[in-house]
C-alpha positions in Angstrom: 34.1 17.8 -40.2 32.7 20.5 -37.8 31.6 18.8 -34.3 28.6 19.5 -32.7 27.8 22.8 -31.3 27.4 23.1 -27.4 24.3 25.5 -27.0 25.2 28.0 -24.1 24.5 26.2 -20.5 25.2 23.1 -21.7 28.2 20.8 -20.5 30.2 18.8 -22.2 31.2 15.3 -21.1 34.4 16.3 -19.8 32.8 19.0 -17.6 30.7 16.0 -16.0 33.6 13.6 -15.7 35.2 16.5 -13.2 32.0 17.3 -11.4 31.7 13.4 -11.1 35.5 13.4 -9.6 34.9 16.5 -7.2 32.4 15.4 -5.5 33.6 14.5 -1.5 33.0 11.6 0.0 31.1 12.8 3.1 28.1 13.9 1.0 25.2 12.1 0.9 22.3 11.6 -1.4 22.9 10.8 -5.0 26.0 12.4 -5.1 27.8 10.4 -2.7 26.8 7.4 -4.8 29.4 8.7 -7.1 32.0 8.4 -4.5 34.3 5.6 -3.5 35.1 4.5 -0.2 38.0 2.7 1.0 38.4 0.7 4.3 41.4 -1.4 5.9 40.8 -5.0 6.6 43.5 -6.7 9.0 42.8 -10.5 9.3 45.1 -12.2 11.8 44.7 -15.7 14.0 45.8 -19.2 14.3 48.1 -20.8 11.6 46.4 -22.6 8.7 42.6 -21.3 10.0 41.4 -20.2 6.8 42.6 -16.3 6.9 43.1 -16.7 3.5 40.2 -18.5 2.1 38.2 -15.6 4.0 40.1 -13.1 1.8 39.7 -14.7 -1.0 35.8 -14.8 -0.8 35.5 -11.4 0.3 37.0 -10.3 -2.7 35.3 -12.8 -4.7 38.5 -14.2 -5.9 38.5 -18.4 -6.7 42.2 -18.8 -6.3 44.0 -21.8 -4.8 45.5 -20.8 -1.5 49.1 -20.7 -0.2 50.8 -20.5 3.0 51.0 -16.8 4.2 55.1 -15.7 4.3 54.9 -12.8 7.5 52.8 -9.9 6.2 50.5 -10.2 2.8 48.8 -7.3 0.8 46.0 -7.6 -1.5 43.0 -5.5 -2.7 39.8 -5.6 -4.3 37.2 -3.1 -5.9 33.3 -4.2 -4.7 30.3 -3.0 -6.2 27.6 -1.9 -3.6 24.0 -1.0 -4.3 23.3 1.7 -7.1 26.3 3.4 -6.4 28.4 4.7 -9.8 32.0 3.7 -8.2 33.9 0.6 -6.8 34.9 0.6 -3.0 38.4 -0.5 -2.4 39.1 -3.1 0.6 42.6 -2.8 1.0 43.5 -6.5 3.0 46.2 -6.9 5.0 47.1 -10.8 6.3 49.2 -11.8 8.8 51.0 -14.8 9.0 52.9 -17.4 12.0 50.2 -16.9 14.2 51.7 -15.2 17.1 55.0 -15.1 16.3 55.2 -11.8 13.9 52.9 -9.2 15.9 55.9 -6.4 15.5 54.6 -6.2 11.8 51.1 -5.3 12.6 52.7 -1.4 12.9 52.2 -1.8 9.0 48.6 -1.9 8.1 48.0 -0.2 11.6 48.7 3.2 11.7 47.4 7.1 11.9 46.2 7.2 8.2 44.2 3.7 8.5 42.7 4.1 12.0 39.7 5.7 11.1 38.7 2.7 7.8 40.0 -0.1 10.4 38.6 -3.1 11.0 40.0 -6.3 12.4 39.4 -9.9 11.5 40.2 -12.6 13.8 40.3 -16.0 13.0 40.6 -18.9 15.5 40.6 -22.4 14.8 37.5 -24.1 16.0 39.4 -27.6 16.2 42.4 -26.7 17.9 40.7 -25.6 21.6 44.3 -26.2 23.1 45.6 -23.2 22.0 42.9 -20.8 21.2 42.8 -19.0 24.9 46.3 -18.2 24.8 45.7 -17.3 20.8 43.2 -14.7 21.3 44.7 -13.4 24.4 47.9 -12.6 23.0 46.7 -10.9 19.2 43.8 -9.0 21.7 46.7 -7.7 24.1 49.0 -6.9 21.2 45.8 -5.4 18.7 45.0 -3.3 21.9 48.3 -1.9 22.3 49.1 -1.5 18.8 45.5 0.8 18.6 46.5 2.8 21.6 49.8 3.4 20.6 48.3 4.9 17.3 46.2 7.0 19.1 48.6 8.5 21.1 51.1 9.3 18.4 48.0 11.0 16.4 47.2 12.9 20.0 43.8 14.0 18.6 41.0 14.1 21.1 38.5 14.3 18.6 39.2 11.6 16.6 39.6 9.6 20.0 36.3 10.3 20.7 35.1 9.7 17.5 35.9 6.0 17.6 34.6 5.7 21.2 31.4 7.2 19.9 31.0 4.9 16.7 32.4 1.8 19.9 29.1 2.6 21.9 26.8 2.9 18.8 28.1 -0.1 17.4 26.9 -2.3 20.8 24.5 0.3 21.5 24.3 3.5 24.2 21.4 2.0 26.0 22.8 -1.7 26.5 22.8 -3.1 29.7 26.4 -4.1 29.6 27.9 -0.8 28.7 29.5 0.2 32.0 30.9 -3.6 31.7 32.5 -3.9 28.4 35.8 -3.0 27.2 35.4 -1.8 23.3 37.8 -2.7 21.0 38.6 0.7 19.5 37.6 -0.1 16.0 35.0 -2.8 14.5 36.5 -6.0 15.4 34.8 -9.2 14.2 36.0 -12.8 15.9 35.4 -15.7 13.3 35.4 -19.4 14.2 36.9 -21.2 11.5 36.5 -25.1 10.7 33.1 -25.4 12.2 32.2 -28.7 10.4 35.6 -30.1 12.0 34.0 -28.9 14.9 31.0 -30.3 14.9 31.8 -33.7 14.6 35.2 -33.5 17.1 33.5 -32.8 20.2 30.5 -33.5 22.0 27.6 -31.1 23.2 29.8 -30.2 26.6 32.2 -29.4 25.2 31.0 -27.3 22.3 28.9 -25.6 25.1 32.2 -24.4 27.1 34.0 -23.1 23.8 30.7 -21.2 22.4 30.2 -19.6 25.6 33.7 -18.7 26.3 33.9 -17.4 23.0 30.9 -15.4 23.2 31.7 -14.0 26.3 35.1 -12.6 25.0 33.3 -11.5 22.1 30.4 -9.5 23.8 33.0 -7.9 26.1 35.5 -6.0 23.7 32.3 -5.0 21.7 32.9 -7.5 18.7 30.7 -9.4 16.0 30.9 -13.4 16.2 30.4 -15.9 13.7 31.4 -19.5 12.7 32.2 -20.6 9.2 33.8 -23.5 7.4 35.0 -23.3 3.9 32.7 -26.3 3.4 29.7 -24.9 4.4 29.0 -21.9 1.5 26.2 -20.5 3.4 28.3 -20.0 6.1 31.1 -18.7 3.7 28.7 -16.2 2.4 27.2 -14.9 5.7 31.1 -14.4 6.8 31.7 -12.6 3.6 28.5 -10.6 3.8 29.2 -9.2 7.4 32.8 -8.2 6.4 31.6 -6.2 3.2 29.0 -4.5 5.8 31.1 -3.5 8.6 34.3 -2.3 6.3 32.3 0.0 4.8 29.7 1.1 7.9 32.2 1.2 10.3 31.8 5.0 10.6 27.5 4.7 11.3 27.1 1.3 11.9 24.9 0.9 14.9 23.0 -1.8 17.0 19.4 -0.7 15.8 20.8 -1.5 12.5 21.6 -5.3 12.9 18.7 -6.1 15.5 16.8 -7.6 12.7 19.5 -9.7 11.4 19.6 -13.4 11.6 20.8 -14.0 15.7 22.2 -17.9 16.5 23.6 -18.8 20.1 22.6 -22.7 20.1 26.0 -24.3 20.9 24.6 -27.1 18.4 24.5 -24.8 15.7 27.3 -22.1 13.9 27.1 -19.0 16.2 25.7 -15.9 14.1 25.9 -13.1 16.9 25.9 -9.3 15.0 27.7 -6.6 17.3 25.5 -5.7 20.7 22.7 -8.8 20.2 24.5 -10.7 23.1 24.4 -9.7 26.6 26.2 -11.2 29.7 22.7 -12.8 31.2 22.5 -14.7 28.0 25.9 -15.9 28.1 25.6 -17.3 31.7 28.0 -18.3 33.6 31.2 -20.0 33.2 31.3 -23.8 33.3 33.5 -25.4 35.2 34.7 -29.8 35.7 33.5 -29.3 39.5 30.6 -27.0 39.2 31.8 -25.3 42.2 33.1 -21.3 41.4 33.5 -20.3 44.9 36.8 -22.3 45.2 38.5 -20.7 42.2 40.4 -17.9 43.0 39.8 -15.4 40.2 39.9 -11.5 40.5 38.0 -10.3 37.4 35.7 -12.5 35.7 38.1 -12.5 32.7 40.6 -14.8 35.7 37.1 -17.0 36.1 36.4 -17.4 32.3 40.2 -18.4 31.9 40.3 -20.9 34.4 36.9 -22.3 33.1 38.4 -22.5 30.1 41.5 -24.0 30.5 39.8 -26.3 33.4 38.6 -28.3 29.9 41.3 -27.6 27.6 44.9 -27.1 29.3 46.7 -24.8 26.7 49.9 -25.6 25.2 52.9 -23.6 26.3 54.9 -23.2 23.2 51.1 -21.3 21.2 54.2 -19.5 19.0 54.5 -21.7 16.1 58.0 -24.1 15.2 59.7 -22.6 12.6 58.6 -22.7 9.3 60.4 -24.1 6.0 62.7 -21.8 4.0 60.0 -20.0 1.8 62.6 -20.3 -0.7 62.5 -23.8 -1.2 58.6 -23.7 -1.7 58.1 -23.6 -5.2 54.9 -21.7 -5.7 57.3 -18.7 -4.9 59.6 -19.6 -7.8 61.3 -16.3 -9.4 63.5 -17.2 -11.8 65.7 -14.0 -12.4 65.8 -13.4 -8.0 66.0 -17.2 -7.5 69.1 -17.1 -10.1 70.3 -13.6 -8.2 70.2 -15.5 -4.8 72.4 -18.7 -6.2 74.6 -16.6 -7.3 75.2 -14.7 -4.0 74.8 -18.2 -2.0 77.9 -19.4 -4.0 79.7 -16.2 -3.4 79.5 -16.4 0.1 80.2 -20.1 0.6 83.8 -19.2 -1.5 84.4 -16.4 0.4 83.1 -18.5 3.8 85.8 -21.0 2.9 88.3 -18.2 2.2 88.0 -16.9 5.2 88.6 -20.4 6.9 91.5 -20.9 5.0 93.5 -17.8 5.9 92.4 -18.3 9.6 94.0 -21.8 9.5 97.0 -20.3 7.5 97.2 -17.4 10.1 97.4 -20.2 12.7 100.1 -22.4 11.5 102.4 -19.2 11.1 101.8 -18.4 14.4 102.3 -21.8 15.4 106.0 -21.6 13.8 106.8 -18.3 15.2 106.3 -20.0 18.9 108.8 -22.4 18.2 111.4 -20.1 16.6 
């Protein structure tokens, strides 16, 4: 059967699949709409504070969750708006708390600086270690980032993320000259807020909002509570994540001044990037009220001892030592888990071999003393 003729001018639907795949993703108009965008999410924090269940929502996955072994990859295709494509979030989580930060050179690096943003979760109910938390992952993410940087050596991109920093928190806010901008969008998320809530009374929910803001508003980030028993919360989480993966590159504080702004201590904390200044924070509390007898040199010093005036922090904030991964059976694989027997056994024979010939080698030598 003869197909139909293509009248002169006319494309075919292959010729519009290729324009469709040609167009570049820095157009705008209708044309972008056809593109895809990709950005890098890096969620990081305390052990068992939900860094997983935050994943999961954000890709809109209902999955049970399991303990995160070191560094975990996963991705997932959203649909945004009118748009004829899927954006890709590639997620990257990592595990042990504090205790892996060499693997954060993985998902961090020259060809993902520019689609990176960070997700840090601390655990609302554990106070006693969330200082020394966040100040290690911030001091590590920092130096990670610069590192990056340095190996790219570009100016211009360097000054493209200091650019989209400022616009993010916004040129004209009176804190400018005062912050310290995270590089890239970083968004601070209080897990377990219903714990929370009920755990501690109004004092004390007072000092770990405020600190929390104040750390927030000064390395330029987005702050919100959430609780994986609270969906509204859960969504609001997953709605700022989807927004700032894929706006990282024009996101700016004009464009979240109308969104929903929540600093009550008695209520979750909802604070978009550049809506919180340091007035509004006010000042650190402290057991004595007193902050002329505290010797601090930077008001970071003064916010720390506030801090841990109320909550001493525990020394050891690494976590103990997990159990053997490979005893947990939600990683069962029969054929490597039959592999790994097998070279188990192997070694324990040749382990006892080994012992053997030493004790062997000893005797002999024993009898050639008293020859």
């Amino acid at each position: 059967m003869a197909g139909k003729t293509q009248h002169k001018g006319e494309k075919s639907l292959w010729d519009i699949a290729i324009d469709l795949s040609a167009v570049p993703a820095y157009l705008e108009g209708e044309e972008a709409n056809s593109a895809s965008e990709e950005a890098t999410l890096v969620f990081l924090g305390s052990q068992n504070s939900g860094k997983t269940s935050i994943a999961l929502r954000l890709s809109d996955r209902d999955e049970q969750t399991k303990r995160t072994i070191a560094l975990e990859y996963s991705y997932s295709r959203l649909n945004r708006g009118a748009k004829l494509s899927r954006d890709v979030i590639h997620m990257w989580e990592l595990g042990g708390g504090t205790s892996l930060l060499k693997l954060l050179e993985i998902p961090i690096n020259p060809s993902t600086i520019l689609s990176l943003v960070i997700v840090l979760v601390v655990d609302l109910s554990q106070p006693e270690i969330m200082w020394v938390t966040l100040e290690t992952l911030l001091q590590s993410l920092r130096s990670r980032v610069d590192l990056v940087l340095k190996e790219i050596g570009d100016v211009s991109l360097i000054n493209t993320l200091q650019e989209r920093a400022i616009a993010r928190v916004g040129g004209e806010h009176r804190d400018r000259d005062m912050l310290n901008l995270f590089p890239t969008p970083l968004v601070i998320i209080g897990s377990k807020y219903d714990v929370f809530q009920d755990k501690f009374d109004s004092e004390k929910r007072k000092v770990i909002c405020r600190t929390l803001r104040f750390i927030a508003h000064t390395n330029g980030a987005a702050l919100h509570f959430c609780s994986t028993k609270i969906d509204g919360l859960m969504q609001r989480s997953r709605a700022l994540l989807g927004t700032t993966a894929f706006s990282s590159a024009t996101l700016k504080r004009e464009e979240t001044k109308d969104k929903k702004f929540l600093v009550d201590h008695n209520k979750p904390l909802i604070i978009p990037f550049g809506m919180d200044s340091l007035e509004f924070i006010g000042t650190p509390l402290l057991p004595g009220g007193d902050t002329s007898q505290v010797s601090a040199r930077t008001p970071l010093e003064l916010w720390k001892h506030s801090y841990t005036s109320y909550f001493p922090q525990e020394k050891s904030a690494a976590p103990v030592k997990q159990a053997d991964p490979t005893s947990d059976a939600t990683y069962d694989e029969t054929v490597i888990d039959a592999m790994r027997r097998q070279r188990e056994e192997e070694l324990e024979r040749y382990r006892k071999l080994a012992e053997k010939r030493a004790e062997d080698a000893g005797k002999q030598s024993g009898l050639h003393m008293l020859s």
